[in-house]
N, C-alpha and C positions, 0 to 999 in steps of 0.2 A: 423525604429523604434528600431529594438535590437541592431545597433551603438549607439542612441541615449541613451538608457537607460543601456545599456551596458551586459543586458541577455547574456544569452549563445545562439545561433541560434540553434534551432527546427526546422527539418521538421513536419508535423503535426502527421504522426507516431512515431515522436520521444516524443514529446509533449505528447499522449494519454500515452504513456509507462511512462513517468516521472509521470503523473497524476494517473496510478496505484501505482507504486512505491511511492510514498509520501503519497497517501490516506491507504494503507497498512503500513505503518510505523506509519503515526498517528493515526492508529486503528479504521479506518473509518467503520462503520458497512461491514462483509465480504458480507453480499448479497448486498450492497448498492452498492458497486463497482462495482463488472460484471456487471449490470444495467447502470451504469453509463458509461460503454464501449460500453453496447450492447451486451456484451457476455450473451450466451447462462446461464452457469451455474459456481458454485461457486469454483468447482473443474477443470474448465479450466483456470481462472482467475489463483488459487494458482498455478498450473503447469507451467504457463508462469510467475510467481513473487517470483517463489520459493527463490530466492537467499536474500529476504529481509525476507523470513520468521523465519532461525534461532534464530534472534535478537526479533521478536515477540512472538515465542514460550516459548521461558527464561522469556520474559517479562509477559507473561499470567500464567505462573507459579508460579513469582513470586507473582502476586496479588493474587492468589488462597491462597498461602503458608501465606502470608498477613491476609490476610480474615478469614483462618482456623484458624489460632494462635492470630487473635486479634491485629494483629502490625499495 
């Protein structure tokens, strides 16, 4: 099937890790995700996804900075 459609190949731990990483970037509710892994809590999910969160943090600011001044 991933020759056929041409994916990249996943182990199934690779898979769960890309499905945190994408649901964190599209700003998937954060308690919705550990849930969706099975993890425990909200602050082991970001510990282990830390590297996509700078680009979220700018992003959540910015809509705050948005919001507060009306843009």
């Amino acid at each position: 099937m991933v020759k056929e459609t041409g994916v990249p190949h996943l182990t199934s731990h690779g898979l769960w890790h890309a499905y945190a990483t994408v649901a964190l970037q599209a700003s998937i509710d954060s308690k919705a995700v550990p849930q969706h892994l099975g993890q425990a809590n909200v602050p082991t999910t970001y510990d282990m996804y830390s590297h996509v969160m700078p680009d979220l943090e700018k992003e959540a600011v910015l809509k705050i900075e948005a919001n507060l001044l009306g843009k």
